[in-house]
N, C-alpha and C positions, 0 to 999 in steps of 0.2 A: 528441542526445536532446532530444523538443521539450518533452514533458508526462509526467510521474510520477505516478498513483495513488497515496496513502496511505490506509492504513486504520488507525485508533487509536483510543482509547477519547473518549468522550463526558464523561467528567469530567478532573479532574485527578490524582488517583492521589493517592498517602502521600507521595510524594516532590515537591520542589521541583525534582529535576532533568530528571523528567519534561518539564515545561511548559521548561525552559531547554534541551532536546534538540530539542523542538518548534520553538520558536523559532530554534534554530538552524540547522535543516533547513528553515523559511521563508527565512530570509534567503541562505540558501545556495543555494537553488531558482532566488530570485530573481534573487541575484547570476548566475550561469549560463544565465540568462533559459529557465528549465524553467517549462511551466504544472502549477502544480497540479489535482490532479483530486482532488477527496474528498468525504464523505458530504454535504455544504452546510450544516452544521449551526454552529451558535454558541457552542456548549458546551464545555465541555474542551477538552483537548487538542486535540481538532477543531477546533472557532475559534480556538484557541491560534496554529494552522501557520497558518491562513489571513490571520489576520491579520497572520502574522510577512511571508509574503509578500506582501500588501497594503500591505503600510505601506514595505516596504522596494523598493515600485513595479514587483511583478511581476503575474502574471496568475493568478487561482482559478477554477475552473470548479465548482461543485456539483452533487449529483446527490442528491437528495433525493427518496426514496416524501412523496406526499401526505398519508398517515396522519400524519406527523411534520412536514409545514408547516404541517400543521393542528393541530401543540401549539404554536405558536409558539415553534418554536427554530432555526426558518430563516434563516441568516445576511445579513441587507440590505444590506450591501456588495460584492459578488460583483461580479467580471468579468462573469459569466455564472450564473445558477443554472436545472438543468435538472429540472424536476418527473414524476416518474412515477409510474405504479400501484403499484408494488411493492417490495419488497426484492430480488428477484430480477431487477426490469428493472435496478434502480440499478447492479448487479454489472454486468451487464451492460453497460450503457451505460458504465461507469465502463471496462470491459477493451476497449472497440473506441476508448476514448477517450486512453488511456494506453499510454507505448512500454517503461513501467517500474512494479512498484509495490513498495510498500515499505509494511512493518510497524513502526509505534511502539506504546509500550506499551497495552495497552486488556486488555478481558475476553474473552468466550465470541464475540461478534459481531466485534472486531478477529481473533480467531483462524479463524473458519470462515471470514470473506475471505479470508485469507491462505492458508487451506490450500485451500479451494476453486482458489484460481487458479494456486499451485503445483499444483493436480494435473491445472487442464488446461492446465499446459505439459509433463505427464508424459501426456499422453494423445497432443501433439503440435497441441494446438488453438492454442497459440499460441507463440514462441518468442521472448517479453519475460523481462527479470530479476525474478527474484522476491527483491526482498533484506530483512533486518532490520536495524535501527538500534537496535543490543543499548543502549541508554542507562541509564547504570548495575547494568549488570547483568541487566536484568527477564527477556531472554529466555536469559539460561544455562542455566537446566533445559529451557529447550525445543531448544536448540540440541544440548544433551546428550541428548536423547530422540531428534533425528534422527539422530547418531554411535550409539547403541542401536538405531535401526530398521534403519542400514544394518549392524551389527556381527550384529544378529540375521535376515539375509537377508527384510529386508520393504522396505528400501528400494536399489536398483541404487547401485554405484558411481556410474553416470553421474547419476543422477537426485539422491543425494546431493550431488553438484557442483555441482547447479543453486541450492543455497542458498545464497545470498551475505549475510555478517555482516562490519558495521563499528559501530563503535564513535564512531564521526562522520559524518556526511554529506558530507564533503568524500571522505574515501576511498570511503566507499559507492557515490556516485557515480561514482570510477574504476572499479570495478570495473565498476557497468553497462556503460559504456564498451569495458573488453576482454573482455564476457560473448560468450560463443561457445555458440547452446544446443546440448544433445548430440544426435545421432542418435536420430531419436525415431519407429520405424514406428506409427504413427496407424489405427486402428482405425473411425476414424470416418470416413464418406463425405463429401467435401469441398462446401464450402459448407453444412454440415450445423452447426444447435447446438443446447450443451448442454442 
Protein backbone atom coordinates (compact mmCIF):
# COMPACT_ATOMS: atom_id res chain seq x y z
CA UNK A 1 0.00 0.00 0.00
CA UNK A 2 1.61 3.28 -1.41
CA UNK A 3 -0.92 6.20 -0.32
CA UNK A 4 -4.11 6.42 2.14
CA UNK A 5 -6.90 8.98 1.90
CA UNK A 6 -8.09 10.48 5.29
CA UNK A 7 -10.97 12.29 5.65
CA UNK A 8 -11.46 14.17 9.38
CA UNK A 9 -12.70 17.10 10.64
CA UNK A 10 -11.22 20.68 10.34
CA UNK A 11 -11.03 21.54 13.99
CA UNK A 12 -9.87 19.80 16.88
CA UNK A 13 -12.95 18.16 18.69
CA UNK A 14 -13.67 18.20 22.72
CA UNK A 15 -11.24 15.85 23.17
CA UNK A 16 -7.37 15.81 23.37
CA UNK A 17 -7.28 12.40 21.98
CA UNK A 18 -8.45 13.26 18.95
CA UNK A 19 -5.43 15.39 17.81
CA UNK A 20 -3.00 12.44 19.72
CA UNK A 21 -4.84 9.52 17.25
CA UNK A 22 -4.16 11.91 14.47
CA UNK A 23 -0.71 12.25 15.15
CA UNK A 24 -0.49 8.84 15.59
CA UNK A 25 -1.72 7.81 12.38
CA UNK A 26 0.89 10.36 10.77
CA UNK A 27 3.63 8.96 12.09
CA UNK A 28 2.46 5.70 11.54
CA UNK A 29 1.75 6.46 7.83
CA UNK A 30 5.10 7.65 7.63
CA UNK A 31 6.95 5.13 9.51
CA UNK A 32 5.48 2.61 6.70
CA UNK A 33 6.33 5.05 4.10
CA UNK A 34 2.26 5.48 3.01
CA UNK A 35 1.68 8.96 1.20
CA UNK A 36 -0.89 10.73 2.70
CA UNK A 37 -3.68 12.04 0.72
CA UNK A 38 -6.26 14.68 2.47
CA UNK A 39 -8.34 17.68 2.09
CA UNK A 40 -4.82 20.18 2.13
CA UNK A 41 -6.11 22.07 4.67
CA UNK A 42 -4.12 23.56 8.06
CA UNK A 43 -6.67 23.32 10.42
CA UNK A 44 -7.66 20.55 12.91
CA UNK A 45 -7.26 17.71 12.88
CA UNK A 46 -6.41 18.04 9.07
CA UNK A 47 -3.16 19.77 9.56
CA UNK A 48 -2.87 17.79 12.80
CA UNK A 49 -2.09 14.28 10.46
CA UNK A 50 -0.16 16.23 7.95
CA UNK A 51 1.90 17.58 9.83
CA UNK A 52 2.41 14.30 12.00
CA UNK A 53 3.53 12.87 8.65
CA UNK A 54 5.72 15.90 7.73
CA UNK A 55 7.70 16.12 10.53
CA UNK A 56 8.18 12.51 10.90
CA UNK A 57 9.67 12.72 6.93
CA UNK A 58 6.97 11.22 5.05
CA UNK A 59 5.09 12.47 1.97
CA UNK A 60 1.21 14.68 1.95
CA UNK A 61 -0.35 15.25 -1.03
CA UNK A 62 -3.49 17.87 -0.74
CA UNK A 63 -6.42 18.16 -2.52
CA UNK A 64 -7.98 21.32 -1.83
CA UNK A 65 -11.43 23.25 -3.94
CA UNK A 66 -10.11 26.83 -4.60
CA UNK A 67 -13.08 28.27 -2.65
CA UNK A 68 -11.09 27.35 0.63
CA UNK A 69 -7.40 28.27 -0.65
CA UNK A 70 -8.97 31.31 -1.02
CA UNK A 71 -9.73 31.54 2.92
CA UNK A 72 -6.34 30.98 3.65
CA UNK A 73 -6.25 27.71 5.35
CA UNK A 74 -4.26 26.06 2.65
CA UNK A 75 -1.47 24.19 4.26
CA UNK A 76 2.23 25.62 2.71
CA UNK A 77 4.23 22.79 3.62
CA UNK A 78 2.93 20.07 1.47
CA UNK A 79 4.82 17.40 -0.57
CA UNK A 80 2.37 18.32 -3.13
CA UNK A 81 -0.78 20.45 -2.82
CA UNK A 82 -3.37 19.93 -5.84
CA UNK A 83 -6.11 22.77 -6.25
CA UNK A 84 -9.43 22.33 -7.87
CA UNK A 85 -12.98 23.58 -8.70
CA UNK A 86 -14.79 21.88 -6.50
CA UNK A 87 -15.84 19.68 -3.56
CA UNK A 88 -16.65 17.09 -5.71
CA UNK A 89 -13.54 17.09 -8.16
CA UNK A 90 -11.47 16.94 -4.64
CA UNK A 91 -13.45 13.45 -3.84
CA UNK A 92 -12.60 12.71 -6.73
CA UNK A 93 -9.12 13.34 -7.35
CA UNK A 94 -8.49 12.28 -3.66
CA UNK A 95 -10.10 8.25 -4.75
CA UNK A 96 -8.00 7.85 -8.13
CA UNK A 97 -5.21 9.07 -5.80
CA UNK A 98 -5.45 6.78 -2.85
CA UNK A 99 -5.14 2.65 -2.55
CA UNK A 100 -6.98 3.04 1.14
CA UNK A 101 -9.09 5.64 2.86
CA UNK A 102 -9.71 5.97 6.39
CA UNK A 103 -12.08 7.94 8.71
CA UNK A 104 -10.94 10.03 11.79
CA UNK A 105 -13.11 11.89 13.78
CA UNK A 106 -14.69 15.07 12.04
CA UNK A 107 -18.68 16.35 11.48
CA UNK A 108 -21.31 16.12 8.53
CA UNK A 109 -18.33 16.66 5.60
CA UNK A 110 -15.89 13.80 7.22
CA UNK A 111 -19.05 11.63 7.29
CA UNK A 112 -20.60 11.93 3.62
CA UNK A 113 -16.74 11.19 2.33
CA UNK A 114 -16.78 8.30 4.03
CA UNK A 115 -19.95 7.16 3.24
CA UNK A 116 -19.96 8.43 -0.25
CA UNK A 117 -16.86 6.23 -1.01
CA UNK A 118 -17.91 3.22 0.99
CA UNK A 119 -20.84 3.09 -1.43
CA UNK A 120 -18.97 3.18 -4.53
CA UNK A 121 -17.03 0.30 -3.41
CA UNK A 122 -20.72 -1.28 -2.93
CA UNK A 123 -21.46 -0.20 -6.42
CA UNK A 124 -18.23 -2.01 -7.42
CA UNK A 125 -16.42 1.37 -8.60
CA UNK A 126 -13.66 0.69 -6.76
CA UNK A 127 -12.24 -2.21 -4.48
CA UNK A 128 -9.97 -0.10 -1.95
CA UNK A 129 -10.55 -0.51 2.02
CA UNK A 130 -12.73 1.66 3.62
CA UNK A 131 -11.68 1.76 7.29
CA UNK A 132 -12.36 3.80 10.54
CA UNK A 133 -9.88 4.68 13.24
CA UNK A 134 -12.63 4.45 16.06
CA UNK A 135 -10.24 6.96 18.50
CA UNK A 136 -11.76 6.96 21.74
CA UNK A 137 -14.71 5.87 20.93
CA UNK A 138 -16.14 8.72 18.63
CA UNK A 139 -17.31 6.22 15.94
CA UNK A 140 -19.24 3.53 18.17
CA UNK A 141 -22.65 4.71 17.46
CA UNK A 142 -21.77 4.72 13.98
CA UNK A 143 -20.37 1.45 13.87
CA UNK A 144 -23.47 0.33 15.91
CA UNK A 145 -25.76 1.90 13.23
CA UNK A 146 -23.91 -0.24 10.51
CA UNK A 147 -24.56 -3.76 12.85
CA UNK A 148 -28.37 -2.16 12.76
CA UNK A 149 -28.51 -1.63 9.00
CA UNK A 150 -27.19 -5.08 8.32
CA UNK A 151 -29.42 -6.72 11.26
CA UNK A 152 -32.39 -4.64 9.74
CA UNK A 153 -31.66 -6.08 5.89
CA UNK A 154 -30.38 -2.59 4.39
CA UNK A 155 -27.10 -3.43 4.57
CA UNK A 156 -25.64 -7.28 2.80
CA UNK A 157 -23.62 -9.46 4.94
CA UNK A 158 -20.84 -8.98 2.33
CA UNK A 159 -21.03 -5.23 2.16
CA UNK A 160 -21.18 -5.24 5.96
CA UNK A 161 -17.55 -6.81 5.88
CA UNK A 162 -16.37 -4.19 3.85
CA UNK A 163 -16.09 -2.00 7.18
CA UNK A 164 -13.05 -2.27 8.62
CA UNK A 165 -12.48 -0.64 12.50
CA UNK A 166 -9.36 -0.46 14.67
CA UNK A 167 -8.78 1.36 17.40
CA UNK A 168 -5.09 2.19 16.27
CA UNK A 169 -3.43 2.59 13.18
CA UNK A 170 -0.98 0.08 13.33
CA UNK A 171 -3.81 -2.66 13.29
CA UNK A 172 -5.87 -0.67 10.91
CA UNK A 173 -3.50 -0.84 8.56
CA UNK A 174 -3.09 -4.78 8.89
CA UNK A 175 -6.16 -5.09 8.07
CA UNK A 176 -6.03 -2.97 4.76
CA UNK A 177 -3.36 -5.29 4.11
CA UNK A 178 -5.57 -8.73 4.25
CA UNK A 179 -8.80 -6.72 2.96
CA UNK A 180 -10.09 -8.96 0.24
CA UNK A 181 -13.15 -6.89 -1.46
CA UNK A 182 -16.42 -9.02 -1.84
CA UNK A 183 -17.89 -9.99 -5.01
CA UNK A 184 -19.43 -6.90 -6.16
CA UNK A 185 -21.82 -7.22 -9.74
CA UNK A 186 -21.39 -3.44 -10.75
CA UNK A 187 -24.09 -1.99 -12.48
CA UNK A 188 -22.35 0.76 -13.94
CA UNK A 189 -20.67 0.53 -17.55
CA UNK A 190 -17.02 0.40 -17.20
CA UNK A 191 -14.73 3.39 -17.55
CA UNK A 192 -17.86 5.22 -16.66
CA UNK A 193 -18.03 7.91 -13.37
CA UNK A 194 -19.97 8.81 -10.68
Amino acid sequence: MKSVAVFCGSSMGASPSYKEGAIELGQELAKQGITLIYGGASVGIMGTVADAVLESGGKVIGVLPKMLQDREIAHRGLTELIVVNSMHERKTKMSELAEGFIALPGGPGTMEEFFEIFTWAQLGLHGKPCGILNINGYFDLMLQFFRHMNEQQFLQDKYASMVLADTGPAGLLDKFRAYQPPSVKTYIKEGSQT
